[in-house]
Backbone as ProteinMPNN parsed JSONL, in Angstrom:
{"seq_chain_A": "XXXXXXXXXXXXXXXXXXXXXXXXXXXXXXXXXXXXXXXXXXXXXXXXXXXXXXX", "coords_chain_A": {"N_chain_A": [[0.844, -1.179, 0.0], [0.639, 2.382, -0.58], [1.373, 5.212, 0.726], [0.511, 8.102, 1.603], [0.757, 11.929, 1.992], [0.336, 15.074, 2.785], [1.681, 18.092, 3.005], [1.418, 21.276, 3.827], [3.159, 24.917, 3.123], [3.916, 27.002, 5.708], [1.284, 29.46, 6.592], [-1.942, 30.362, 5.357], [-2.112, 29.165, 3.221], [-4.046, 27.483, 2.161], [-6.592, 26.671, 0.024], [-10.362, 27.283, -0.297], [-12.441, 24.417, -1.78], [-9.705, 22.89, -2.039], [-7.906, 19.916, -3.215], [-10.246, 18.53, -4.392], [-10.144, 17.301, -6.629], [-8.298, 15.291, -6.463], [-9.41, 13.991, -4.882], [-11.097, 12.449, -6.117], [-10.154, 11.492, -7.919], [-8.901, 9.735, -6.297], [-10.968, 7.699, -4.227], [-9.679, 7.204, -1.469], [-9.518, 9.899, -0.47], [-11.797, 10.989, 0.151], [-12.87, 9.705, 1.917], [-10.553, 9.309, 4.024], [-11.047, 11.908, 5.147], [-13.852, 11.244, 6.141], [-13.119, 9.591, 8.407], [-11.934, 11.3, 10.44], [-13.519, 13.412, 10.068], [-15.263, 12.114, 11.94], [-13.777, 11.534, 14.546], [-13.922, 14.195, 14.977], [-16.274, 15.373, 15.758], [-17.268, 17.308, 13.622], [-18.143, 17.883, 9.798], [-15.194, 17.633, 8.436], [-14.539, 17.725, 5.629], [-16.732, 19.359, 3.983], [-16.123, 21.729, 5.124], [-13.432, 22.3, 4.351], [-14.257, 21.967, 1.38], [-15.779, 24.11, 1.159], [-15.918, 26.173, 2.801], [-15.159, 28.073, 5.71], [-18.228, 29.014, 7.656], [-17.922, 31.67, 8.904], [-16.857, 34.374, 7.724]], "CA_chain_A": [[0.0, 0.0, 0.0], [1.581, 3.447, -0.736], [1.295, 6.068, 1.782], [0.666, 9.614, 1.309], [1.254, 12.792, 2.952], [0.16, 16.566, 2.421], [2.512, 19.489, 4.081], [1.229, 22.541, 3.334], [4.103, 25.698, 4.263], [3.09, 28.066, 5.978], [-0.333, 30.147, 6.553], [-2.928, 30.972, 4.147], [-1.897, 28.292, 1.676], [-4.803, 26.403, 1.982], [-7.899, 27.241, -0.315], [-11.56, 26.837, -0.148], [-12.243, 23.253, -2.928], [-8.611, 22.16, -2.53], [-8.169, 18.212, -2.705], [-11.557, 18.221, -4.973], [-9.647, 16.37, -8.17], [-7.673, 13.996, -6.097], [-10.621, 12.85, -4.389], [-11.915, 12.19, -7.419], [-9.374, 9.999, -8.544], [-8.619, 8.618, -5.472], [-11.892, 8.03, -3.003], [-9.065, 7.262, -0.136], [-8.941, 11.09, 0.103], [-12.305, 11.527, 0.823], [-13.038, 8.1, 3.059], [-10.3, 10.062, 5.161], [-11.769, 12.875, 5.672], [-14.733, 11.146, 6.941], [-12.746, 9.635, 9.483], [-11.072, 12.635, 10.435], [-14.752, 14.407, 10.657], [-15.798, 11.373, 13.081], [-12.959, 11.587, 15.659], [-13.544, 15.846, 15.461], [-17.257, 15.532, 15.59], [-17.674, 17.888, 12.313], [-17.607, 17.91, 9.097], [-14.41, 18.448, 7.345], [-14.509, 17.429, 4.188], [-17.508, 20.151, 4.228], [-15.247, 23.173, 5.723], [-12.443, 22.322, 3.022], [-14.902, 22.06, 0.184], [-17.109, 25.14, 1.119], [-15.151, 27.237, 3.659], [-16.176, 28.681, 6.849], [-19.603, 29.952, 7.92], [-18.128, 32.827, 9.071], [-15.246, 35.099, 6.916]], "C_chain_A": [[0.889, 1.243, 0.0], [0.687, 4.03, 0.118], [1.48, 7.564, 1.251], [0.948, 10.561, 2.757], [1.459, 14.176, 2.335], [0.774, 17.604, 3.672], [2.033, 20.217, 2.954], [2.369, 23.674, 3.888], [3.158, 26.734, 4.162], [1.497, 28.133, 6.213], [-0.883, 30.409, 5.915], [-2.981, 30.315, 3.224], [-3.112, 27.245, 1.181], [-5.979, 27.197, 0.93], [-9.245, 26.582, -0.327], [-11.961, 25.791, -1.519], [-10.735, 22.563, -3.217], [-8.851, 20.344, -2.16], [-9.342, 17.657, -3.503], [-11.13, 16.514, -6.275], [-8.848, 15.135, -7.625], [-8.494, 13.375, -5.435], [-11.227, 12.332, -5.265], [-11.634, 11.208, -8.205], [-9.251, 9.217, -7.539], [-9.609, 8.6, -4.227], [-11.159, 7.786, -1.706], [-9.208, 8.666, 0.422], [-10.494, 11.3, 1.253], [-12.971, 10.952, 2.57], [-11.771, 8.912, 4.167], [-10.651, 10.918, 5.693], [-12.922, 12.67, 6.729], [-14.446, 10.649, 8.462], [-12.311, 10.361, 10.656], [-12.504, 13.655, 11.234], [-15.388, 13.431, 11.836], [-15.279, 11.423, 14.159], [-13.224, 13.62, 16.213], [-14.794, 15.951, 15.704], [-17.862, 16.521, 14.797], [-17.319, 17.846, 10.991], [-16.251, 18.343, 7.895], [-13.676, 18.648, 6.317], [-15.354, 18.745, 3.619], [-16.714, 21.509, 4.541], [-14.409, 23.401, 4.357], [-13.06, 22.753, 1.778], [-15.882, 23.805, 0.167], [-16.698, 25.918, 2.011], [-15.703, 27.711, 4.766], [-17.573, 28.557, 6.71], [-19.448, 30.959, 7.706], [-16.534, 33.322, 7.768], [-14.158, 35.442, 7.615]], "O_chain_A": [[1.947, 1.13, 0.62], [-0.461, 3.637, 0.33], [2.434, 8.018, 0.62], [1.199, 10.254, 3.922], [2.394, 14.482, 1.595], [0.406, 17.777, 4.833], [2.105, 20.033, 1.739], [2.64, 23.522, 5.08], [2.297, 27.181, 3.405], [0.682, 27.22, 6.082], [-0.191, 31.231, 5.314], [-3.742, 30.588, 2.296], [-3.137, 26.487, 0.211], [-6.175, 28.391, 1.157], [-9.282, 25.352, -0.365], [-11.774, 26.425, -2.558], [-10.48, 21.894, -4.218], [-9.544, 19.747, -1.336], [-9.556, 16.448, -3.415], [-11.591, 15.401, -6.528], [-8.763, 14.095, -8.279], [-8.385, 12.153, -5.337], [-12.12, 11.562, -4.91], [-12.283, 10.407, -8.879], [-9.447, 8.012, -7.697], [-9.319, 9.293, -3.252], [-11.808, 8.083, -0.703], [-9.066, 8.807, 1.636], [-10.521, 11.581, 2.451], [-13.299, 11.436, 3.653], [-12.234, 9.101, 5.291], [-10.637, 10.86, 6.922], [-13.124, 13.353, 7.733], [-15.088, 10.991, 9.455], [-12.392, 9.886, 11.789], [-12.573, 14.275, 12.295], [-16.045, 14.017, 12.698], [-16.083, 11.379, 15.09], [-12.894, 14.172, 17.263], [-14.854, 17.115, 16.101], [-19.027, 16.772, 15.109], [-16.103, 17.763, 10.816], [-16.304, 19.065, 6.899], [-12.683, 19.327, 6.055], [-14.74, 19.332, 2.728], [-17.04, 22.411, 3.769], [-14.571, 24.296, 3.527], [-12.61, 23.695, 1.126], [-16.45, 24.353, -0.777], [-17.549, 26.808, 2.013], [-16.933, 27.759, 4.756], [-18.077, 28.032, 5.717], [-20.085, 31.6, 6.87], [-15.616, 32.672, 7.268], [-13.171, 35.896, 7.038]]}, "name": "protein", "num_of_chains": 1, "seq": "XXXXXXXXXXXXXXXXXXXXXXXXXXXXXXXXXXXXXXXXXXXXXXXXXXXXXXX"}
């Protein structure tokens, strides 16, 4: 099994739909996420894809 691993540098680098196209190819991305939103009790596959509530 290959193993991934996303470093982002720095602050601000992230944007609102990143990760959309590799989930797309690869449903591991988003099947983590859901795990990820189960241990945090929210969604954040949901935050990533669609950004805050607030600005």
């Amino acid at each position: 099994m290959t193993q991934f691993a996303f470093v982002f540098p720095g602050q601000g680098s992230q944007t609102v739909g990143m990760l959309a196209e590799l989930a797309a190819q690869f449903p591991i991305v988003e099947e983590t996420f859901g795990e990820a939103s189960s241990a945090l009790g929210y969604d954040l596959w949901q935050l990533v894809q669609q950004g805050p509530a607030e600005e």
